[in-house]
Each structure stands twice: as C-alpha cells, then as structure tokens.
C-alpha positions in Angstrom: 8.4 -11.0 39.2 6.8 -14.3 40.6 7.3 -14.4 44.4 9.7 -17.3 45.3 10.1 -18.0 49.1 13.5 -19.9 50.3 12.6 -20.9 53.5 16.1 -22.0 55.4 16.0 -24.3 58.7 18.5 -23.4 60.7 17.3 -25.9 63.6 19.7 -29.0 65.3 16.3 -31.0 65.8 14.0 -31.2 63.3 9.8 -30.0 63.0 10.9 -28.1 66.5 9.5 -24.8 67.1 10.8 -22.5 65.4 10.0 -25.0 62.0 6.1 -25.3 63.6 5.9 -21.3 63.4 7.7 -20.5 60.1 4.9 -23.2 58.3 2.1 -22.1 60.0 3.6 -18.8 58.5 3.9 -20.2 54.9 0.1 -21.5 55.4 -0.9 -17.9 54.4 1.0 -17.5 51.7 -0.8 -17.4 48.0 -0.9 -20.7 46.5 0.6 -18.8 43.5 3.8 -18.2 45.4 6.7 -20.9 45.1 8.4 -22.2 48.2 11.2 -24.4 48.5 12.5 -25.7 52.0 16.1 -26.4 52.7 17.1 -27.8 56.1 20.8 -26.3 56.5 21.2 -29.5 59.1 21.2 -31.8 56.1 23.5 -29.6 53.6 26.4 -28.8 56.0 28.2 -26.4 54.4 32.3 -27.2 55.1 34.1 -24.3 57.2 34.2 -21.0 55.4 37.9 -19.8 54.3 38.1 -16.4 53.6 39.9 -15.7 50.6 39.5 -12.0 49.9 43.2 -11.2 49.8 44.5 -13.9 48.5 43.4 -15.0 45.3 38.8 -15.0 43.3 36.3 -17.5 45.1 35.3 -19.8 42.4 31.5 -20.4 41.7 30.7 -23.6 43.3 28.4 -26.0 41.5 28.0 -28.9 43.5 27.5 -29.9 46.9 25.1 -27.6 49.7 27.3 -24.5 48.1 26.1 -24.7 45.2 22.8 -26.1 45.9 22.2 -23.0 48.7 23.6 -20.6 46.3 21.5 -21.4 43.3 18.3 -21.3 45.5 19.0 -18.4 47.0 20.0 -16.6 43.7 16.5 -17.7 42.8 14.7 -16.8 45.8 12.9 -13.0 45.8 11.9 -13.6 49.4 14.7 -15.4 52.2 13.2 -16.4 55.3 15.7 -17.6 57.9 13.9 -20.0 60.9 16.3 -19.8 63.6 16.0 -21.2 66.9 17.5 -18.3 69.3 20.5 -20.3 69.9 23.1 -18.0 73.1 20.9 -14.8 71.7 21.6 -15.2 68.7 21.6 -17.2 65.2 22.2 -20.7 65.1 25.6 -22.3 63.8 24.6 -23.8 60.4 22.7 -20.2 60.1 25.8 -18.3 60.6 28.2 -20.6 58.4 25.4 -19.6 55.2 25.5 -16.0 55.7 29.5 -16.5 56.2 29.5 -17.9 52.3 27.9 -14.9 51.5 31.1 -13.0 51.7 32.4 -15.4 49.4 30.1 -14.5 47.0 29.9 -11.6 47.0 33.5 -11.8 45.8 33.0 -14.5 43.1 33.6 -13.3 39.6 30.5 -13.0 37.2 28.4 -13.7 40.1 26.8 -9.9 41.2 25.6 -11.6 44.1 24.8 -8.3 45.9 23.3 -6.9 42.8 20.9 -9.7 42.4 19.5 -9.7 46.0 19.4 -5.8 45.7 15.2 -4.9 46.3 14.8 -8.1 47.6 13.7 -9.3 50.9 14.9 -11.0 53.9 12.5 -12.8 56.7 13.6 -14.2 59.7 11.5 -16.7 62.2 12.5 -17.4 66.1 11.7 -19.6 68.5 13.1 -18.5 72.3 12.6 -19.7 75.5 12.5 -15.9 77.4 9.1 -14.3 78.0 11.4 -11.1 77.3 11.4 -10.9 73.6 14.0 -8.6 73.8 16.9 -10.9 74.4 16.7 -12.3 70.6 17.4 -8.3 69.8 20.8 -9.4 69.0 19.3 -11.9 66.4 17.1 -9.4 64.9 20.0 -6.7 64.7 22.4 -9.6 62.9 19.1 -10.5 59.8 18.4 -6.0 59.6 22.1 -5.4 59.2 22.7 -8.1 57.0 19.6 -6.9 54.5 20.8 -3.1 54.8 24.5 -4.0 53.8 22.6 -6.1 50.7 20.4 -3.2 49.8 17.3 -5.7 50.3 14.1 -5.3 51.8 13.5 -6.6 55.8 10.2 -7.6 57.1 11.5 -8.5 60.0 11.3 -11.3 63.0 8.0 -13.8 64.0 8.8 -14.4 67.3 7.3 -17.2 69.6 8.2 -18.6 72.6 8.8 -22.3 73.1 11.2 -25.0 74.5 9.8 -28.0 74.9 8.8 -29.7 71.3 5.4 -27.8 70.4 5.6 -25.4 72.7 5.0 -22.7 70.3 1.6 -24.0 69.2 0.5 -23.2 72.5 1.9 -19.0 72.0 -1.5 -17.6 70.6 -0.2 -14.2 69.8 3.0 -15.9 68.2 0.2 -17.8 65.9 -1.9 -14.6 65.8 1.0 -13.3 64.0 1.8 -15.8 61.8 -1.1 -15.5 59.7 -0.2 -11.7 58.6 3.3 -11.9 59.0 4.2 -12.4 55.0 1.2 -9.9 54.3 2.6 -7.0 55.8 4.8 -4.5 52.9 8.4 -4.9 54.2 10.5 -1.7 53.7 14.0 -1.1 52.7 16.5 -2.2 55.2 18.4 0.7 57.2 21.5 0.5 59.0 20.7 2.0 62.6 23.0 5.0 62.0 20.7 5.6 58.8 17.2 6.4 60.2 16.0 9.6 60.3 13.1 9.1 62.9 14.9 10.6 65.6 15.5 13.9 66.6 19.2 15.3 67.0 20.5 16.0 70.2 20.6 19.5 69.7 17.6 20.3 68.8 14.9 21.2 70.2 11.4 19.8 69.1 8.7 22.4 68.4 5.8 22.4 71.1 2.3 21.5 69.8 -0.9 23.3 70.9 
C-alpha cells in the first residue's frame, strides 16, 4: 500500500514551532510518499455530542467532519503536530480525536477496522528543558493507537516558545531527519508490555 501521510496542525498560531519541526520532519520523507496538510485551526470541528446511547452517528459528508474523516480514512500514516498546550494536546486536537468515538459508532463505517495496522505520529513543541512534562501528551497519542490496534512511532520533541525557537534545538532537528525512518511497532497499552519483571520474581543472576 502507497504510504499516505495526514499531517494535522493542531497549533492557535500558524508556521509556529511545532509546524517548523513536523516539516523539517516531512523533508525526509520519499518523494513517493503523499502528504496532505490540514490545519485543524481552519476546519473547526462544532462541539462533539455523544450519541452512543441514544440513537447511530450518521456519516458526515460535508463540512471539516467530513473533510477530516475522509482524509484520515485515507491516510496509512497520522501525524498529530501539537504544541504542548497545559501538558497536554491542544483543543482543536482533542475535539478530532473526540469525533473519533463517533465514528467508531457510525454504521458501515469500520472506522477502527480500517485504521487497524496503521500508524499514528505525533510532533511537540514545549517550552520545559524537562521533556518529561509532555509525558501526559505522549501517554494520550500511545493509548489512543493501542485502543485502535495501530502502529505508534511515537513523539519528535523540541523545545521552543518564542516563534522559531525550535530551529535553534539541534538535537530536536537531529531527530527530525530519522524520525519517519525509524519501523514503528504495534501500540501497547501500559498494562500490556511484557518487558518487565513481576514482582515476585526473582531475576536469575548472570556470571
């Protein structure tokens, strides 16, 4: 299957930083590949009503709903560029994976089944030297993928406030140009991984 990328911008301001990182990203990709850029700031998506025990989302077909839902039907690759907004994902980010719920409940739609195998990116831009603050971020894109049964090749972080800030994070740029090269592997919820050693047992010592 061709790869198609569906980059989302999920910014309040536009070429900030975490836009500047995900296309210095994208530089690397194979001309081959097909992206397609959708700026969630220009196709608001209305409030999202929950209608799972009350009566069948319909399919929609116009509008951003059904402008975000064809492309990201179509998409074998979803990277979400983020800005860490309170430690977490922005607004207009949050509202488009809200709508997933909806479809996942449309009729004829087998919205999980299609993103099944594929994967899920994210991009960040945060203003903490501490990377691990945008853990909640990173937690909210894994869980997401492993409850899709999709692939997650995880978080480009950089660090930036100001407008181009992140052009002066060499690692963060470092990073960018392998970041879609690396093989992402199937999400797992944190309860799922099998890395660890139980409690009660004791590892075997090593000579």
């Amino acid at each position: 299957m061709t790869r198609h990328y569906l980059f989302l911008l999920g910014s309040s301001r536009p070429d900030g930083n975490t836009e500047l990182l995900a296309r210095r990203a994208a530089e690397q990709l194979p001309t081959d590949v097909e992206q397609r850029w959708i700026d969630l700031a220009e196709h608001p998506l209305p409030d999202f009503e929950d209608l799972r025990h009350d009566s069948d989302h319909v399919r929609p077909t116009e509008g951003s709903a059904g402008l975000l839902l064809d492309a990201t039907l179509a998409a074998t690759d979803i990277v979400i560029a983020s800005p860490l907004y309170w430690y977490s994902l922005s607004a207009p980010v949050k509202r488009y994976l809200d709508y997933w719920s909806g479809w996942l409940r449309t009729p004829g739609l087998d919205f999980k089944a299609t993103l099944a195998g594929r994967t899920l990116w994210g991009v960040t831009a945060l203003a903490h030297q501490e990377q691990e603050v945008a853990d909640p971020l990173i937690g909210s894109l894994s869980n997401s993928a492993a409850y899709m049964g999709m692939r997650f090749g995880g978080v480009l972080l950089g660090n930036g406030s100001k407008p181009g800030d992140v052009l002066k994070d060499t690692e963060a740029l470092a990073g960018a140009k392998t970041f879609f090269a690396q093989e992402a592997p199937l999400a797992r919820f944190p309860y799922e991984q099998t890395d660890t050693v139980p409690s009660d047992v004791m590892p075997v010592p090593t000579r």
